[in-house]
Structure formats: structure tokens, C-alpha cells
C-alpha positions as CSV (number, residue, x, y, z in Angstrom):
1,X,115.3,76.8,159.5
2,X,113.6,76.6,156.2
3,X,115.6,76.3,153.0
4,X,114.9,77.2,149.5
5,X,117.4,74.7,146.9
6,X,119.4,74.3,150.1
7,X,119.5,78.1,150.9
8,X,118.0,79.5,154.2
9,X,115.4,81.6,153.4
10,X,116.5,84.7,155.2
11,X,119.7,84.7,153.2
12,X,118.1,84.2,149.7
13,X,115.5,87.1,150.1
14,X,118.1,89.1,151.5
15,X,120.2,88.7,148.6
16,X,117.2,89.2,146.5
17,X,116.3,92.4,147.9
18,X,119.7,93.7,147.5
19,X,119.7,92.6,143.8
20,X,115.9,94.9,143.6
21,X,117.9,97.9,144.9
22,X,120.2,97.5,142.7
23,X,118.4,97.0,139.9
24,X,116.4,100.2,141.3
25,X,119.5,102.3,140.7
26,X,120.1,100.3,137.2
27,X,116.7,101.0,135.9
28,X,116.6,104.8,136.9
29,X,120.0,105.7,135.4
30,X,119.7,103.1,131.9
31,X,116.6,104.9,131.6
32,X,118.6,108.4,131.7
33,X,120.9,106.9,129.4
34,X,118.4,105.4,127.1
35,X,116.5,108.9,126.7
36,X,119.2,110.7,125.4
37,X,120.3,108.4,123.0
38,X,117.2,107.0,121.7
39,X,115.8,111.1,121.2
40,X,119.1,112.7,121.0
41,X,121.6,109.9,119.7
42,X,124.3,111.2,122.3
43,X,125.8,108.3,124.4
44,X,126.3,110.1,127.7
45,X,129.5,108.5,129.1
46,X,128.9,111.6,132.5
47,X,125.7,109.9,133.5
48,X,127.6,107.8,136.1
49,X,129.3,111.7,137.1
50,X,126.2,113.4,137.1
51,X,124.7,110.8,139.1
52,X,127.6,111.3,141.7
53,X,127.2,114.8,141.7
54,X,123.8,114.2,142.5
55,X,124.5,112.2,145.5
56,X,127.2,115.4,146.2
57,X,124.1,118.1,145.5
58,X,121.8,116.3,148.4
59,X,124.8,116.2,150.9
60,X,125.7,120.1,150.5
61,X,122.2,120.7,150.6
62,X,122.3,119.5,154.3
63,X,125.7,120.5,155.6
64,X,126.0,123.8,154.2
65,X,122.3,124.9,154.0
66,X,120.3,122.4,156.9
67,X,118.4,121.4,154.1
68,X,117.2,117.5,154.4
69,X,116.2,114.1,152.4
70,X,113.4,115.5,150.9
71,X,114.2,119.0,150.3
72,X,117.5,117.0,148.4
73,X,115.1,114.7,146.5
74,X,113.4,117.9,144.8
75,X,116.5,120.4,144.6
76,X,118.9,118.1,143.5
77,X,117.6,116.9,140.3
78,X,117.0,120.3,139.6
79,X,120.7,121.6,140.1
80,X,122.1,118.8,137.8
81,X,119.3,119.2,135.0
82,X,120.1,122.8,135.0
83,X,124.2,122.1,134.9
84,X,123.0,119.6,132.5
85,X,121.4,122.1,130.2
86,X,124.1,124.3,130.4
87,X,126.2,121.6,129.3
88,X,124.3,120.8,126.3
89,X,123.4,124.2,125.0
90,X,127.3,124.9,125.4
91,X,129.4,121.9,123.8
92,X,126.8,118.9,123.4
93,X,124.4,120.8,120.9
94,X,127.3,121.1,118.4
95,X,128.0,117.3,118.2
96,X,123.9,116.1,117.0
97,X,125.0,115.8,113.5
98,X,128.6,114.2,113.9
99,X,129.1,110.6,114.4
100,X,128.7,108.6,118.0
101,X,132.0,108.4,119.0
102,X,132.5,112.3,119.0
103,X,129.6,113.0,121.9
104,X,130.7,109.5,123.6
105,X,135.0,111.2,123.6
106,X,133.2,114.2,124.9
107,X,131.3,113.1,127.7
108,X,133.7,110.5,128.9
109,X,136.8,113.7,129.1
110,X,133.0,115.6,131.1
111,X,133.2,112.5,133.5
112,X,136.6,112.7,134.2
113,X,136.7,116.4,135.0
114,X,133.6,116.5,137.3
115,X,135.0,113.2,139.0
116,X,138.7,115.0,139.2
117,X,137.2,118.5,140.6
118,X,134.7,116.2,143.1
119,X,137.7,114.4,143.9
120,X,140.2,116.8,144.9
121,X,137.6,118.6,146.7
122,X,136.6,116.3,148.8
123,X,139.0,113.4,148.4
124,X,137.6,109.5,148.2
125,X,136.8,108.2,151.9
126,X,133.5,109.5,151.0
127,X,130.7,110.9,153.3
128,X,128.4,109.7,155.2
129,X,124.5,110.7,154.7
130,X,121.9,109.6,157.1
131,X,118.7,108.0,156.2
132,X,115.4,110.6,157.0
133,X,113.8,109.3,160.2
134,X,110.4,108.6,158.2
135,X,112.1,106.2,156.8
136,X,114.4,104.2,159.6
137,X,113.8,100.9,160.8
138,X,112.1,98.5,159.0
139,X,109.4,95.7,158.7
140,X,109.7,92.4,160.2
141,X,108.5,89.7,157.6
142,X,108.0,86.4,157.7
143,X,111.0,85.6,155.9
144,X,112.9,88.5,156.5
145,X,113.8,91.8,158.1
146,X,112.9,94.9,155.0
147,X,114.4,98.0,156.0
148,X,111.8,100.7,155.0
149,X,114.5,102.8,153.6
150,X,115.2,100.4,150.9
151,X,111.6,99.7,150.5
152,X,111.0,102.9,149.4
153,X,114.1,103.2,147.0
154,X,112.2,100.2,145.4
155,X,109.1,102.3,144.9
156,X,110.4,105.7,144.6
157,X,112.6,104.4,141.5
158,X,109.3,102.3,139.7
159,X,107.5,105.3,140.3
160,X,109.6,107.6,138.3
161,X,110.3,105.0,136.0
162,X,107.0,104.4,135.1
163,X,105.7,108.1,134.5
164,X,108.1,108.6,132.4
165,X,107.7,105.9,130.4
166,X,104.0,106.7,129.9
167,X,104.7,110.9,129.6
168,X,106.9,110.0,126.9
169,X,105.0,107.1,125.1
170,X,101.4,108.1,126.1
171,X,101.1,112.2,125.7
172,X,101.1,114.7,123.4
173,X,103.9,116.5,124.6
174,X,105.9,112.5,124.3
175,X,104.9,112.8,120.5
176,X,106.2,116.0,120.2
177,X,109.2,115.4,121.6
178,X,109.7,112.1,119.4
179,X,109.0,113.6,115.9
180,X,111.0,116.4,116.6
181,X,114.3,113.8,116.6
182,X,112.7,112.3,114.4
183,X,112.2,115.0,111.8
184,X,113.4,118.3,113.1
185,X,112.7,120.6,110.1
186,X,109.2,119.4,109.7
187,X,108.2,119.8,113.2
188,X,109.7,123.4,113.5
189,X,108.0,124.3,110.3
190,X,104.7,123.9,112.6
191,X,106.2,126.3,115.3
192,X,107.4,123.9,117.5
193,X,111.0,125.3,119.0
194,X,113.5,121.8,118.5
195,X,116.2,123.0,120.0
196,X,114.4,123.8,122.9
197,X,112.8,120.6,122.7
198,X,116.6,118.7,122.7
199,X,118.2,120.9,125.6
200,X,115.3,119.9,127.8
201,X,115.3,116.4,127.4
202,X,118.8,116.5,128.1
203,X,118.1,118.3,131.1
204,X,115.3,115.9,132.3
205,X,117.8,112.9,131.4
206,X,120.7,113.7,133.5
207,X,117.7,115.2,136.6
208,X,117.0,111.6,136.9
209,X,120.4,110.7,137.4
210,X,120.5,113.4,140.3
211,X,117.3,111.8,141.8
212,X,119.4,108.2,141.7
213,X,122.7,110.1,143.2
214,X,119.6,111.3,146.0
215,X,118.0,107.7,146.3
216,X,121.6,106.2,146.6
217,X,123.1,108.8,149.2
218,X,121.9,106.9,152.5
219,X,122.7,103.7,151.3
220,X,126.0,103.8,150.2
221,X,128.9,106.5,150.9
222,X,129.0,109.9,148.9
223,X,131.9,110.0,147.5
224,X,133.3,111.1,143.7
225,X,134.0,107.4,142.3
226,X,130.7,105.9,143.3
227,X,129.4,107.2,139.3
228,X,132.8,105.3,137.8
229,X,132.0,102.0,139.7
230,X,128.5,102.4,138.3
231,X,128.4,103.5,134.6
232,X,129.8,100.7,133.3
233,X,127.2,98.1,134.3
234,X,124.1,100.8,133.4
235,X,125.4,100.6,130.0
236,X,125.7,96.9,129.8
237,X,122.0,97.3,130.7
238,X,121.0,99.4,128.3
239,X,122.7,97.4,125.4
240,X,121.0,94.5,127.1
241,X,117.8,96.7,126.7
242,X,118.6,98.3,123.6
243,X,119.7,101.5,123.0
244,X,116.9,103.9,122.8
245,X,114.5,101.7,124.5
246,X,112.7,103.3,127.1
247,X,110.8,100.4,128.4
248,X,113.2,98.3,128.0
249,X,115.6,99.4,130.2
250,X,113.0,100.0,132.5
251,X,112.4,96.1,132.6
252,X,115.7,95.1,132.3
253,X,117.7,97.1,134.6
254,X,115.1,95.5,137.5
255,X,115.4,92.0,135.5
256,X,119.4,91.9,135.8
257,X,119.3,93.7,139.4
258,X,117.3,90.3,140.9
259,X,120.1,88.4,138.6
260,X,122.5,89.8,140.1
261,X,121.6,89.2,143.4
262,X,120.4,85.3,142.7
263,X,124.1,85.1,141.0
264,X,125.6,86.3,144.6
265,X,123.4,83.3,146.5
266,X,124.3,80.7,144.4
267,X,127.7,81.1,142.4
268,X,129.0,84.3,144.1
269,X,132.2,84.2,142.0
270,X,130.3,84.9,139.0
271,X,128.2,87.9,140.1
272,X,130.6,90.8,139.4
273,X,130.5,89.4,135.7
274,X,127.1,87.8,135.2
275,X,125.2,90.6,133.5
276,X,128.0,90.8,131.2
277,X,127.9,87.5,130.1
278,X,124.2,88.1,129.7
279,X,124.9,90.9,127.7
280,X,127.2,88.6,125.3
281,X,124.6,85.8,125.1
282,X,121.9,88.8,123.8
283,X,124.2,90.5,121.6
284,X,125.3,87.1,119.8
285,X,121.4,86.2,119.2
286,X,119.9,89.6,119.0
287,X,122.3,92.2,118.2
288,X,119.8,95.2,118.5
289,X,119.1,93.9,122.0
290,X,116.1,92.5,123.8
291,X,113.6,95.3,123.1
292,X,115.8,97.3,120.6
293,X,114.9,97.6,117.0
294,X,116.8,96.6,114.0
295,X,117.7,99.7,111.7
């Protein structure tokens, strides 16, 4: 059996490919997160929710209408970007010119209502969703077994990740969308409709925590706390980040993800807490975070 600093193999990359889906889900939902505060300046405490609800969307899909995996990985983005529109054109629009803690109250009492209404619904033993057959089984490596399921969670999440990042940084509809939070009156003096502008990329924020709930639905049970036991680490990785940056919680949620799951080979104790006490050690050196910028 081959060892890596006294570890068998099979058991570190194991570990380490748990750590890259996690970091999958990290990077997908911190970059929700990081979205609509870095353009809108809302923390959005019912990301975690709206994530669950995603997970919920894809599972409906298929009980109640026969609709599968992939037909969920297109609807259900779409169902909680709409719910999130109408959320922000309703209560969430009114809060853009009031201080953080107002929009951060508001979507935390969101979370809790779409977690209670989930919950009592459908209780918390959760629900089981099956992987699509295209993607069963798995690979046999060298050094170990990769279920092609979570293979693809890997690539599906870098995907997104990275087009975003590069419609937002790299094209003229990114530009637009950046000087109109930037300076709102200016750019709607040219014709460009702001508000519009802000209720979308609300919208496309929470979608891509539907397309998480989606990704996350075969691997672990559907059920209304999975977005609670979640939120709380996505926003340690976005302070770790930075708030607002897009890239960087890209790069971090994957960085902390393979952390994580080192932490659980080595000092397992330590690896429900470990990207917090990252998230200290960055704070006490670099307060605006690791790719944030100082006011």
C-alpha cells in the first residue's frame, strides 16, 4: 500500500476529492453571494434558502411532473431567479439606500420563512434524489475510484463559475451592469433602465444558487435545513474572499474546499472549524480580505 506523509493514498485523495466538491458548492453559492453585494450592496442571509429550495424545485420537477436531472438543471435556476426577482422588486428594492444591517435582518427573517414553509411541508428526514444514469458509476484510477457524478459537479460548478466571472468582468453588458451601481443617475441619463439592471442581477444571483441546490440534490438528501448547515461557511468564504469579489471567491471557495478536506485527513478534529480560523488569520492581516479592496 503506498502512503503519502504516512497516509494511504486511496484515503488522502478520497478526502481530497470530497474537499473539491465541497469547495464546488462553496465557490458556486460565495459567488451568488459575492454578486449581490459587490453590485447591489445587499448581504443575502436567503442564499443558503434559496439554494435549498433549489435542491426542492429539481425534486418536484420529477415527482410531480416526470421531469429529470437535466430538465431540473435548466428549470430550476429559472423558478428561483424568477421568485428571486419577485422578491427584490417587492421588499429588497426599498432597502438599496439604507444601511447593511437592514437588507441582512430582512433576508435572514426570508430564510427563516422559506426554511419554516419547506419544513412543515415536507418535514426534515429529507428526500432522496437519484443520480441521472449518464452519470453513475465511475472511473477507476490509479489511486482511486472517481465517481463520475462528482466528477462532473467539479466541472459543471468551474464552468459556471468561470463565465460568469468573464460575462461580468470581460463584456459590455459586465460594464454596464458595474457603472450602473456604481453611478446610477449617470448611467440612466444615457438610457440605460437601472432598476431593471439591479432586479436582474438579483435574479441571476440567487439562479445560481438554484443550479447549486440542483448540483447538490444527488449527493446529499433534499431536505429544508441543508441551506442552514451551509450559509454560514459560504460566508466565511466570501469574507475570506472579500466582499464583492467575484474572482475571489471563485478561487477561494475551491482553495478552502481542498482545506477542508486535507484538515479531515490529518487533524480531523479541526475540520468543522478550520476555514474559520483561516478566516481570523486573514481578517487580523488583511481586513478587506484576500482579494477585497480597501475603501
Amino acid at each position: 500500500m503506498t502512503l503519502i506523509f504516512g497516509v494511504p493514498t486511496q484515503a488522502l485523495f478520497g478526502q481530497l476529492l470530497l474537499g473539491l466538491i465541497n469547495g464546488s458548492f462553496y465557490a458556486i453559492l460565495s459567488l451568488g453571494l459575492a454578486i449581490i453585494f459587490g453590485l447591489l450592496n445587499i448581504i443575502n442571509f436567503a442564499h443558503g434558502a434559496l439554494y435549498m429550495m433549489g435542491a426542492f424545485v429539481a425534486w418536484m420537477l420529477l415527482t410531480y411532473l416526470g421531469l429529470g436531472y437535466w430538465w431540473a438543471l435548466g428549470l430550476a435556476p429559472l423558478v428561483v431567479g424568477m421568485f428571486g426577482i419577485l422578491l427584490e422588486r417587492l421588499l429588497i428594492a426599498r432597502l438599496y439606500k439604507l444601511d447593511h444591517l437592514y437588507g441582512l435582518l430582512l433576508t435572514f427573517g426570508l430564510a427563516l420563512i422559506i426554511q419554516g414553509l419547506f419544513r412543515n411541508q415536507y418535514g426534515v428526514s429529507g428526500l432522496p434524489y437519484a443520480i441521472p444514469a449518464e452519470l453513475s458509476g465511475g472511473q477507476r484510477l490509479p489511486f482511486m475510484f472517481l465517481p463520475n457524478y462528482r466528477a462532473w459537479v467539479v466541472v459543471a460548478s468551474l464552468t459556471v463559475c468561470l463565465a460568469t466571472w468573464l460575462g461580468i468582468e470581460k463584456t459590455k453588458l459586465g460594464a454596464y451592469l458595474r457603472a450602473a451601481t456604481e453611478n446610477p443617475t449617470l448611467v440612466q441619463a444615457f438610457g440605460v433602465n437601472v432598476p431593471l439592471f439591479l432586479t436582474l442581477t438579483y435574479g441571476f444571483g440567487v439562479a445560481l444558487a438554484g443550479f447549486a441546490g440542483v448540483l447538490a440534490a444527488p449527493i446529499y438528501s433534499v431536505n429544508p435545513n441543508m441551506g442552514a448547515d451551509i450559509i454560514i461557511v459560504v460566508f466565511a468564504v466570501v469574507v475570506i474572499g472579500g466582499m464583492g469579489s467575484i474572482l475571489g471567491s471563485v478561487i477561494t471557495g475551491f482553495g478552502l474546499g481542498l482545506v477542508e478536506g486535507l484538515t479531515k485527513v490529518f487533524y480531523p478534529e479541526a475540520s468543522a472549524t478550520v476555514i474559520f480560523v483561516i478566516m481570523v488569520l486573514v481578517l487580523l492581516v488583511k481586513p478587506a480580505g484576500l482579494f477585497g479592496r480597501t475603501a
